[in-house]
C-alpha positions as CSV (number, residue, x, y, z in Angstrom):
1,X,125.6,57.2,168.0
2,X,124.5,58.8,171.5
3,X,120.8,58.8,172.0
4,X,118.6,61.4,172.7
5,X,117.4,61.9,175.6
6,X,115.1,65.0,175.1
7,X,111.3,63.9,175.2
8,X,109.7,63.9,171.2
9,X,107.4,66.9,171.2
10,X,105.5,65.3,168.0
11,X,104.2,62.8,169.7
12,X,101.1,63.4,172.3
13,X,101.3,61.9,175.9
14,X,98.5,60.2,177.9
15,X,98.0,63.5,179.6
16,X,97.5,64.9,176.1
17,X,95.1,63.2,174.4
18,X,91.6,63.2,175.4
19,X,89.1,60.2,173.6
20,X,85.7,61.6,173.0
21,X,83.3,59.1,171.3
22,X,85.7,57.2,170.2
23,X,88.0,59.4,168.3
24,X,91.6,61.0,169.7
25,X,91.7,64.9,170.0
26,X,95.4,66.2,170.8
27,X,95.4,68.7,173.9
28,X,98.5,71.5,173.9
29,X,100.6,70.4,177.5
30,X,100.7,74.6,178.0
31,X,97.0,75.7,177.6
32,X,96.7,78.9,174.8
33,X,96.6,82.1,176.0
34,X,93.4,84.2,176.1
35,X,94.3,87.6,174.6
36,X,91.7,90.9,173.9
37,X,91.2,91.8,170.6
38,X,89.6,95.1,169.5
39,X,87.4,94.1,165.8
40,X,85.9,96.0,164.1
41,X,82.5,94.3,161.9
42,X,81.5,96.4,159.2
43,X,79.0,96.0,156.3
44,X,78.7,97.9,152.9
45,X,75.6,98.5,151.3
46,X,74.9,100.3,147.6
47,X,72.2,102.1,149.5
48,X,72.7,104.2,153.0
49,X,71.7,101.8,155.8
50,X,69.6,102.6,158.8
51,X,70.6,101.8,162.3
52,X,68.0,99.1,162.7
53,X,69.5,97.1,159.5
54,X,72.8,97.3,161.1
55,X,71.5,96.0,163.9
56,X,69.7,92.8,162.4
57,X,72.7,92.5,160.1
58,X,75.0,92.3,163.2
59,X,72.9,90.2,165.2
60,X,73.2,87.7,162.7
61,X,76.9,87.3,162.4
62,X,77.3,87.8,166.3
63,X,74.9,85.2,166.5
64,X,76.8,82.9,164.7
65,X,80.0,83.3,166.4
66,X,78.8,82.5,169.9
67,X,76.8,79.8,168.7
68,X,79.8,78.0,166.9
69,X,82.6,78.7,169.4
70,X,80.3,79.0,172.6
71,X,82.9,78.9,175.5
72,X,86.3,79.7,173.4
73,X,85.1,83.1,172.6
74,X,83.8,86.1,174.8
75,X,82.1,89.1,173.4
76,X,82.4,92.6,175.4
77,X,80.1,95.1,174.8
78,X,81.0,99.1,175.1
79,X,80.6,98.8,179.5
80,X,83.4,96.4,179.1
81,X,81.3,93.9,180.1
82,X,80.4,90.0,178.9
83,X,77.8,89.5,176.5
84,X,76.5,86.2,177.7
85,X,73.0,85.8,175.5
86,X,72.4,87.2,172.5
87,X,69.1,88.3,172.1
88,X,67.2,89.8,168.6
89,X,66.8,93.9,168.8
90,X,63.3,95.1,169.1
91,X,64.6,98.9,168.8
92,X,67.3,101.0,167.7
93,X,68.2,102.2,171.2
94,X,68.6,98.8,173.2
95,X,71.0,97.6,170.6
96,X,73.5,101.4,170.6
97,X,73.4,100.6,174.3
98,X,75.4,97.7,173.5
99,X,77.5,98.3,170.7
100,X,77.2,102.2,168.9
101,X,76.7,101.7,165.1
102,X,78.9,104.2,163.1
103,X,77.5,105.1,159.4
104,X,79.6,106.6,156.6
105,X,77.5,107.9,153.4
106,X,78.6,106.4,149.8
107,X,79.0,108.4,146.8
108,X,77.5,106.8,143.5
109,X,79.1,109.7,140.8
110,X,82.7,108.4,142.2
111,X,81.1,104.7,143.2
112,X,81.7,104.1,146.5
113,X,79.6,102.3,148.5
114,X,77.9,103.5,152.4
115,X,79.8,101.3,155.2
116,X,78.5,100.8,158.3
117,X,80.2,99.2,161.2
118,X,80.1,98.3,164.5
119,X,83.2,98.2,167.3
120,X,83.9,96.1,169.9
121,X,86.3,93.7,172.1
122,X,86.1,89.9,172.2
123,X,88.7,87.7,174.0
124,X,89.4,84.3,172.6
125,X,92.6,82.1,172.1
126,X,92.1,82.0,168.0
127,X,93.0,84.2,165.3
128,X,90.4,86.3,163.5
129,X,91.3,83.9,160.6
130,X,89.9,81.5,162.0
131,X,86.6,82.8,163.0
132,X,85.9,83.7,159.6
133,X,86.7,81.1,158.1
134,X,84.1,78.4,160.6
135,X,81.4,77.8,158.0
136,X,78.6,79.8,159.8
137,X,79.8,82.6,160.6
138,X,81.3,83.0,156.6
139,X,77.7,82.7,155.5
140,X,76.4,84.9,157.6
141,X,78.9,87.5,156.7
142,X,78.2,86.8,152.7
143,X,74.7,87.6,153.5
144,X,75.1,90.5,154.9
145,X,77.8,91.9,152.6
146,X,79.9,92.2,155.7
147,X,83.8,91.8,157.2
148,X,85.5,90.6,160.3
149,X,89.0,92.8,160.5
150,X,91.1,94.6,163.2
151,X,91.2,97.6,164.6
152,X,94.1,98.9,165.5
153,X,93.7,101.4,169.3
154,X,91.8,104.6,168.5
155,X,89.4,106.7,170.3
156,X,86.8,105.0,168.8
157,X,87.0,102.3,171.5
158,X,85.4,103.1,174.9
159,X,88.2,103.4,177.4
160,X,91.3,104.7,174.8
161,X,91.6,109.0,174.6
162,X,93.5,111.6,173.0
163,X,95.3,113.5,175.0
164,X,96.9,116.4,173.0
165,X,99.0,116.4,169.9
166,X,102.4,117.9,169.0
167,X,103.0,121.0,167.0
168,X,106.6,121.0,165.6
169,X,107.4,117.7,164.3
170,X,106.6,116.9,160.3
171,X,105.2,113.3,160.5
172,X,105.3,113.2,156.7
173,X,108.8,112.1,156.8
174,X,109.2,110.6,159.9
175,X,107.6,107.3,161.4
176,X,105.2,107.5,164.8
177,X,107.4,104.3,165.9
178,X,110.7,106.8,165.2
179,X,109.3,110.3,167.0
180,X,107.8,108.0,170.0
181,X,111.5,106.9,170.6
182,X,113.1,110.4,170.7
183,X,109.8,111.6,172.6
184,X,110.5,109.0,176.1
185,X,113.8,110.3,177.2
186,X,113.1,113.4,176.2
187,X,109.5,113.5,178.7
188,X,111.9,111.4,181.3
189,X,115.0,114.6,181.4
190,X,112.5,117.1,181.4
191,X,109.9,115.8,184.1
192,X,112.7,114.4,186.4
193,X,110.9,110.7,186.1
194,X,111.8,107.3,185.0
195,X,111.1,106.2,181.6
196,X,109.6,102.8,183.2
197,X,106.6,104.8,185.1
198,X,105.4,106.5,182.5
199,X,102.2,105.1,181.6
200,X,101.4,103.1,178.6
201,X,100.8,104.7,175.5
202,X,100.3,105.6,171.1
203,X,101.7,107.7,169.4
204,X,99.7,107.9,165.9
205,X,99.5,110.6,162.9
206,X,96.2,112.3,162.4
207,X,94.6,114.6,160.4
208,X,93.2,117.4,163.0
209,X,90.5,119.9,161.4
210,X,89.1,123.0,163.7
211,X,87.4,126.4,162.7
212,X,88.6,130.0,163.6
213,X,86.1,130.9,166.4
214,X,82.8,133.1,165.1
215,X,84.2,132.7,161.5
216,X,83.6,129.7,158.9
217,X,87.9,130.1,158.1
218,X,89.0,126.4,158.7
219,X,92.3,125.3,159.3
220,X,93.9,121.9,158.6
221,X,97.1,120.1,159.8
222,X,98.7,116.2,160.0
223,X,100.4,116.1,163.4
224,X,101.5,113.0,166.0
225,X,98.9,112.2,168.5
226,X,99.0,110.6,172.1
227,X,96.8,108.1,172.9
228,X,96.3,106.4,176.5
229,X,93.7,104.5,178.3
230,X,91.4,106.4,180.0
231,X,93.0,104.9,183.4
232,X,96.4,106.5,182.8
233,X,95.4,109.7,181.4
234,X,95.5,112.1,184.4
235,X,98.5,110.5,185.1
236,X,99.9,110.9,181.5
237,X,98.9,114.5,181.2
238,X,100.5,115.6,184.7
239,X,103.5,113.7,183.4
240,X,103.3,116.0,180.1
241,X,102.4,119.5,182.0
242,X,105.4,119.0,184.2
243,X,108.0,118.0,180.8
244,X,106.4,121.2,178.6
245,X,106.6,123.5,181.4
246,X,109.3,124.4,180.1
247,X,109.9,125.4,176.5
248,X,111.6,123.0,174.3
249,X,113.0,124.1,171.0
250,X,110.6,123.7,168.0
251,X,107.9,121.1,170.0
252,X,104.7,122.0,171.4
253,X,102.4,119.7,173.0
254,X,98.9,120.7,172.8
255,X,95.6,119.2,174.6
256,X,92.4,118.0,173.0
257,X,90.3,119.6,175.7
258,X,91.6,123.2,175.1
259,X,89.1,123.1,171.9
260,X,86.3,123.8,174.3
261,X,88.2,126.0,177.1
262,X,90.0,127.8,174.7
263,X,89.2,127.8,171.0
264,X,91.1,130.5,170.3
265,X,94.5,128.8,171.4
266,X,93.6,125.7,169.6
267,X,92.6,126.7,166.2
268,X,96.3,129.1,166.2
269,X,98.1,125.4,167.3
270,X,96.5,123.7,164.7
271,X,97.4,127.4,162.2
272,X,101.1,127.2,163.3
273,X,101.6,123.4,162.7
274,X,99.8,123.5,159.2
275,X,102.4,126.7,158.3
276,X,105.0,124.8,159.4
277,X,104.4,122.0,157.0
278,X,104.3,124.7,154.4
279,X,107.4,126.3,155.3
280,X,109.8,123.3,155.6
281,X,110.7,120.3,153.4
282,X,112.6,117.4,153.3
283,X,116.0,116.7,151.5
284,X,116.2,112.8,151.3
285,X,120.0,111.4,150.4
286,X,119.3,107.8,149.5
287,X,121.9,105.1,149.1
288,X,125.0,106.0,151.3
289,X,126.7,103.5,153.8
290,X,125.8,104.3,157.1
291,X,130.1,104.4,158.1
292,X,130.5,107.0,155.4
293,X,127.7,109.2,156.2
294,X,129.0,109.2,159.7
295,X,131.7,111.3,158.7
296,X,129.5,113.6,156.2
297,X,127.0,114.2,159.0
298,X,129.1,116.8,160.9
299,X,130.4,118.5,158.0
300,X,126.5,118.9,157.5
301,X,125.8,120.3,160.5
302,X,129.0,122.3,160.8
303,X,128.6,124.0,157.1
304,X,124.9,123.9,156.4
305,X,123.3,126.3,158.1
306,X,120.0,126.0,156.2
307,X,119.4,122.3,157.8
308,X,117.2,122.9,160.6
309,X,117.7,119.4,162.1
310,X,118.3,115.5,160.4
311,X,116.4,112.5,160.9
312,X,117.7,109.2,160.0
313,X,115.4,106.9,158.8
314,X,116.7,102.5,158.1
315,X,115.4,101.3,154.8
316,X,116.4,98.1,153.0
317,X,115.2,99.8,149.8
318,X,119.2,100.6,148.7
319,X,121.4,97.9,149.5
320,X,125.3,98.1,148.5
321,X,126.8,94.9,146.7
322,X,127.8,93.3,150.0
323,X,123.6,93.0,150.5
324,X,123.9,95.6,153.8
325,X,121.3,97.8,153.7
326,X,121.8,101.4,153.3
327,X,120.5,104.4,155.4
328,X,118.5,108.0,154.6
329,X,118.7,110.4,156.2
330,X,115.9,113.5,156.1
331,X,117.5,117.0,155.8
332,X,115.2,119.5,157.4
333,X,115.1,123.0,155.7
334,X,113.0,125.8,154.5
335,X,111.0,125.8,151.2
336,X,113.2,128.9,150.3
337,X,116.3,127.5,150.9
338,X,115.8,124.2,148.7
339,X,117.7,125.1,146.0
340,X,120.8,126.7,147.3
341,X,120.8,123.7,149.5
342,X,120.6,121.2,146.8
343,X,123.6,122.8,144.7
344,X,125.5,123.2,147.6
345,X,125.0,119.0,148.9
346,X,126.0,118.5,145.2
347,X,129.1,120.3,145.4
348,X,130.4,119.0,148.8
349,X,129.3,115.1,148.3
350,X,132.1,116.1,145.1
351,X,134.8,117.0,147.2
352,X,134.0,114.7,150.2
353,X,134.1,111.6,147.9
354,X,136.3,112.9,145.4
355,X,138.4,109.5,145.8
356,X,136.3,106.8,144.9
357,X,133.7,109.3,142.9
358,X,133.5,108.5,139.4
359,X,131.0,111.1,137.4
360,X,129.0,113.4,139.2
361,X,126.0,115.2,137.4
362,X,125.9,118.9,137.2
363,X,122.7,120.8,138.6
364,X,120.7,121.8,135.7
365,X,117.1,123.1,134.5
366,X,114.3,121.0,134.1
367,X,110.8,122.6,133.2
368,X,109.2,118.9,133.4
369,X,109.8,118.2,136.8
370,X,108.6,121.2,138.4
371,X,107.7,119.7,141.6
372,X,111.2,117.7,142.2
373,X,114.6,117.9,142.8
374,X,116.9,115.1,142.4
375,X,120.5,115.5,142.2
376,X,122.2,112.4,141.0
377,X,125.7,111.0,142.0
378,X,127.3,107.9,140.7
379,X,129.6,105.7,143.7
380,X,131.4,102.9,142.5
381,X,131.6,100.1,144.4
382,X,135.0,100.6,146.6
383,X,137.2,98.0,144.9
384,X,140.6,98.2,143.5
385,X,141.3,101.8,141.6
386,X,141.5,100.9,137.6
387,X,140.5,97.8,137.4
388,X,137.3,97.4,135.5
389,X,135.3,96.3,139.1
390,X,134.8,99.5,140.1
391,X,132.7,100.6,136.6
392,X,130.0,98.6,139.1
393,X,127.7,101.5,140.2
394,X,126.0,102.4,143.3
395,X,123.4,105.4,142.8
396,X,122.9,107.7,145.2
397,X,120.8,111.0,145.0
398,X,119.4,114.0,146.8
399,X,115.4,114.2,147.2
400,X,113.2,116.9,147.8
401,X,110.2,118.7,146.4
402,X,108.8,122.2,145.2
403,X,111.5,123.4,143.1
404,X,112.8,123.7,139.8
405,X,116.5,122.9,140.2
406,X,117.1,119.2,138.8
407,X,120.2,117.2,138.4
408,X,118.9,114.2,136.3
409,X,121.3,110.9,135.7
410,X,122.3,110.9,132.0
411,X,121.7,107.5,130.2
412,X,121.4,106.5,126.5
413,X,117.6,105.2,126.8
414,X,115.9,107.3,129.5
415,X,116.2,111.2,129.0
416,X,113.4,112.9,130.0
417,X,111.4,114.9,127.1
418,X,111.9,118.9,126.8
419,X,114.6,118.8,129.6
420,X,118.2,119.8,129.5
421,X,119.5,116.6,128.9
422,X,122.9,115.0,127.4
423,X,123.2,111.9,125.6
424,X,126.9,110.3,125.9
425,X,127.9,107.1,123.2
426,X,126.5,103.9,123.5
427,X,127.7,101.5,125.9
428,X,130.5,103.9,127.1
429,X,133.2,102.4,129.3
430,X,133.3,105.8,131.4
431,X,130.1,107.8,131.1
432,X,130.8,110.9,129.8
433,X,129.2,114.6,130.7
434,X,129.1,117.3,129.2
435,X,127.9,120.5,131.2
436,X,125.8,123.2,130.3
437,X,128.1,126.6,128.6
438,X,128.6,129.2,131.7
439,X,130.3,132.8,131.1
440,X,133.3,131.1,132.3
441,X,133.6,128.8,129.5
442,X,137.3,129.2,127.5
443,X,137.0,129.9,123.6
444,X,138.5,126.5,123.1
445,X,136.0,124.8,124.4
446,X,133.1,127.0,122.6
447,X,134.7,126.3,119.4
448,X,134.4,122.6,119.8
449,X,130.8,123.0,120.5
450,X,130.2,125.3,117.7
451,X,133.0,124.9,114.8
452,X,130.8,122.9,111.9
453,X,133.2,119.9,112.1
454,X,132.8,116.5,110.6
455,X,132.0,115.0,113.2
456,X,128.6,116.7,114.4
457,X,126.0,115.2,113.3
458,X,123.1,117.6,111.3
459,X,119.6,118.1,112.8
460,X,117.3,116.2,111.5
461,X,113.8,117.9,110.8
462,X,112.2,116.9,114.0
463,X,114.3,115.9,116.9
464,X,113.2,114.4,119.9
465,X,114.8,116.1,123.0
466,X,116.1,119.7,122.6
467,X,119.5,119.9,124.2
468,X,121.8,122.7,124.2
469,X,124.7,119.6,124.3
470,X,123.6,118.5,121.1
471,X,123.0,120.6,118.4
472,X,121.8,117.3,116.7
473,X,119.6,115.4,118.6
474,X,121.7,112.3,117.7
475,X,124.8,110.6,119.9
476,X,127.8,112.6,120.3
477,X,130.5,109.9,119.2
478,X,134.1,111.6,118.9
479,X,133.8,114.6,121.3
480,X,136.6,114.3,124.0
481,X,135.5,113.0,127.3
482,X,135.5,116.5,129.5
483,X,137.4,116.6,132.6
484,X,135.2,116.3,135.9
485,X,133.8,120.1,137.2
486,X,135.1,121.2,139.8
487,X,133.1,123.7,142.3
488,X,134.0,127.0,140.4
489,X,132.0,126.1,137.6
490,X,128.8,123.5,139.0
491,X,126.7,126.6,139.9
492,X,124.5,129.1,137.5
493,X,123.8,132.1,138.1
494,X,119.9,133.3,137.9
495,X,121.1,135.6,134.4
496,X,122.4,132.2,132.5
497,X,119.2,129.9,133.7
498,X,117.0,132.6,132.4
499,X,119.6,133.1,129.0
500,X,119.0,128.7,129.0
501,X,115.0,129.0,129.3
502,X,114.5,132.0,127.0
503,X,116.6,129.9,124.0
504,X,115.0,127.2,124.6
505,X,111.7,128.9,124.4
506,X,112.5,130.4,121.7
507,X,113.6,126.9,119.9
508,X,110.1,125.6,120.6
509,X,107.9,128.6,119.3
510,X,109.9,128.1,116.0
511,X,109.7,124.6,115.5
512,X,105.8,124.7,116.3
513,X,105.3,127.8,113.8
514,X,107.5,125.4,111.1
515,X,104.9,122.1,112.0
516,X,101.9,124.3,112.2
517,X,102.5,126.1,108.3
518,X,103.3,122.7,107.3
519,X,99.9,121.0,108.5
520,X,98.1,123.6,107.3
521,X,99.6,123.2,103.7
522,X,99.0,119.5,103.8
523,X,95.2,120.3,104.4
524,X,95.3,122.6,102.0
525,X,96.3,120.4,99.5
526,X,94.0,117.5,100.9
527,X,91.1,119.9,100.2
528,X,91.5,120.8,97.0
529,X,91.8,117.4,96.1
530,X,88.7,116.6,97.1
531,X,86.6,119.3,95.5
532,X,88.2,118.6,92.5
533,X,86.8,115.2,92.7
534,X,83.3,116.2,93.7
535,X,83.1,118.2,91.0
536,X,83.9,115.4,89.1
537,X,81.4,112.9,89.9
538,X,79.0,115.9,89.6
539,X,79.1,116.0,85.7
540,X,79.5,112.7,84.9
541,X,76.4,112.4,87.1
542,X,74.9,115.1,84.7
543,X,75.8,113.4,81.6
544,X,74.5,109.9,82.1
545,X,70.5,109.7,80.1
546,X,67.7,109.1,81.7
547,X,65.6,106.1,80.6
548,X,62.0,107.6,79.3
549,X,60.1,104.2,80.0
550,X,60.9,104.5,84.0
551,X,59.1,107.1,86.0
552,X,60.8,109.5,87.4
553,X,61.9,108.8,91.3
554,X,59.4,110.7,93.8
555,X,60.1,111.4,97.1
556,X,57.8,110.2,99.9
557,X,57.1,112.4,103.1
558,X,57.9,110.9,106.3
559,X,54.5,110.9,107.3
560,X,52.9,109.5,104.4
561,X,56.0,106.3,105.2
562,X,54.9,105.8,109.0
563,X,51.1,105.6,107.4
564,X,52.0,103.1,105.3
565,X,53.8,101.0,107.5
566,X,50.9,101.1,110.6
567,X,47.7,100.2,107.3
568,X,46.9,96.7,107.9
569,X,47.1,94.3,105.0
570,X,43.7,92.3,103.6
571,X,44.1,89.3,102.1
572,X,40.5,88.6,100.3
């Protein structure tokens, strides 16, 4: 057995251990590292606080720190510059020269509390944990109701600025990490620099707010921010007029200071990036391997001329059975092209993976989900064809919002109430479908639908769903499995959906007229029992005699009852 020769880093060294009174403290070889934090110390009150509470409160707790950790920590104030004694405010304005105290009002009809809080920097070689946790500083901050936490790098701290942000980009569906990526070798092609020189800097999402000048019409938008240290912004923002000197398709950057030179230009930047979040939408497709959606990705750009532009986003939320995780990808498109889109995804993902496909859903109506599209395909898991392995799903599906087309994944537990739904037999070895009559639909196949054969099953007197696929609202159990659809026949035209909703309206008002008549006779009924009863217990009331020796029962006022009760009582 060959020894080892590498030193044991569990055990401490005579150059590590230092004895102070008598007791052995370990010493790290490779001293800890100072870093600068940004925290942020805030208090919340049931009342609003004033400025000069604040500043007692954080006196205290600011106090405490320096008093337990001394020399390990190192408190900055808003010059940048070390706090070294801590002395007890005598007014409001000595201690916003040091640190500026930030109030936010509470609510108590929706019960939330005023916060007020504090910023600033503090350079130590702990973890924030750790300060909180040292006994003094926790009880300071239980008396004051307050909390140590980080900030993350905002404007809020003295020497970080917005520079401008972009109008173009949606950062609802795509991640400040993502769009900063795509945004530095764009900046380095267009200014003619190198990605290394450009300076330092954020990219975050913010919610920017402005007013039409001399009117009280406000405008609203969620756009991607730049943020850089005060240093490097000249820098930054030559860097940035020399790249958007140019026009680049569908981006526009925008500067912070044009709210005050030009008003006018800023409040229709912030107008044209809040329309375009109203005119375009995402289409998410979940679930596909990345391989496979290589090959799909240029027949979407090549025959989809309603995608505006795709972003791809890596989630582990959809992993295939080998545990890799699976990609989605964001579809760009107008609002008024959602749903000719979705039908049209539908109907290629059929005849792209027509091989190892095994059901695919047919776009149909849904009035309950209104605001949602989802069209619903069904992978198997790409094993050997005919074998019962491959009866092992995968789901994937097509996302987006504010329409009324809706593809929904047909099970024998969860169908959706008042939708067009289908329900298939229990435990089916192939998952059956059946599709929604079009004007294309052969006799044969109406008469199986309609004939009164023996095995439909009758309506029972209040069903559950309302389906067009079944008349009864029961399981269809000897109907022949249909044949997958092909293109010709997966899309509606706007004269059947209408034909579909107007039935089914039609269906509803009838059965509500039926339960309605049939309450109302129930009450009826209920009613007349009762005043037969009353009337009753009136005359046997009226027959019973009245005894002549007992006096007959007086009422008492109300005011001759309180008198009664308030007379004192003397005992002689």
């Amino acid at each position: 057995m060959s020894q080892n020769t590498a030193p044991d880093l569990f055990l401490p060294t005579e150059d590590d251990v230092t004895v102070i009174t008598g007791k052995s403290t370990f010493r790290p070889s490779a001293a800890k590292v100072w870093q600068e934090t940004i925290v942020k110390l805030r208090f919340q009150s049931k009342d609003d606080l004033l400025t000069k509470d604040v500043s007692y409160l954080a006196f205290n707790v600011l106090t405490a720190m320096k008093q337990s950790f001394q020399t390990r920590i190192s408190i900055k104030t808003n010059a940048n510059k070390e706090l070294h004694t801590i002395q007890a405010p005598t007014n409001d304005d000595e201690f916003q020269k040091l640190f500026r105290v930030s109030h936010r009002r509470g609510n108590k009809a929706k019960k939330i509390q005023s916060q007020s809080w504090i910023i600033f920097r503090i350079c130590t070689d702990m973890t924030l944990a750790t300060i909180r946790k040292e006994q003094t500083v926790h009880d300071a901050l239980q008396r004051s109701h307050g909390n140590l936490v980080y900030y993350p790098w905002t404007e809020d701290v003295h020497d970080v600025v917005s520079l401008g942000f972009f109008v173009g980009p949606l950062p609802k569906y795509m991640t400040s990490t993502q769009f900063e990526e795509e945004l530095i070798p764009l900046i380095s092609a267009k200014a003619k620099i190198d990605a290394k020189r450009i300076p330092k800097h954020h990219c975050v999402m913010e919610t920017i707010t402005t007013y039409q000048p001399g009117t009280d019409l406000r405008y609203k938008c969620q756009a991607f921010v730049i943020q850089v240290e005060q240093q490097h912004a000249s820098k930054l923002r030559e860097i940035f007029y020399k790249a958007f000197s140019s026009k680049i398709e569908n981006l526009l950057f925008v500067l912070f200071e044009q709210r005050r030179s030009h008003p006018a230009i800023f409040a229709k930047a912030v107008h044209r990036q809040a329309e375009y979040e109203a005119k375009h939408r995402i289409v998410a497709i979940h679930g596909i391997r990345p391989d496979t959606m290589f090959e799909f990705d240029v027949v979407l750009r090549q025959e989809f001329p309603q995608i505006l532009q795709v972003y791809r986003t890596p989630t582990t939320a959809y992993l295939n059975c080998g545990g890799e995780p699976l990609g989605r990808y964001n579809l760009l498109s107008k609002t008024t092209a959602f749903a000719d889109l979705a039908r049209a995804l539908h109907i290629k993902l059929a005849k792209t993976y027509h091989s190892f496909v095994q059901q695919i859903a047919t776009p149909q109506l849904d009035t309950t989900h209104a605001e949602e599209v989802r069209v619903v395909s069904r992978f198997p898991t790409p094993s050997t064809p005919g074998s019962q392995a491959t009866l092992t799903t995968r789901h994937s599906y097509i996302t987006c919002s504010h329409s009324v087309l809706t593809a929904q994944e047909f099970t024998t537990d969860t169908i959706p109430r008042e939708s067009w739904s289908v329900r298939t037999t229990p435990n089916p070895p192939v998952p059956t479908i059946i599709h929604a009559p079009s004007t294309n639909t052969t006799p044969q196949v109406h008469a199986q639908l309609e004939a009164p054969q023996a095995t439909q099953i009758p309506t029972p007197a209040t069903p559950r769903h309302t389906s067009w696929s079944a008349v009864a609202a029961g399981t269809i159990t000897t109907l022949p499995p249909t044949q997958p659809e092909t293109a010709s026949n997966t899309s509606y035209t706007k004269a059947q959906i209408q034909a579909l909703l107007a039935s089914q309206e039609q269906r509803l008002e009838q059965r509500l007229e039926q339960r309605l008549e049939e309450r109302l006779a129930r009450y009826d009924q209920h009613l007349n029992q009762m005043i037969t009863m009353l009337q009753e217990l009136i005359i046997s009331m009226r027959s019973i005699p009245q005894d002549p020796l007992q006096p007959p029962f007086q009422t008492v006022p109300c005011s001759m009852r309180k008198q009664r009760r308030t007379e004192p009582t003397v005992t002689l």
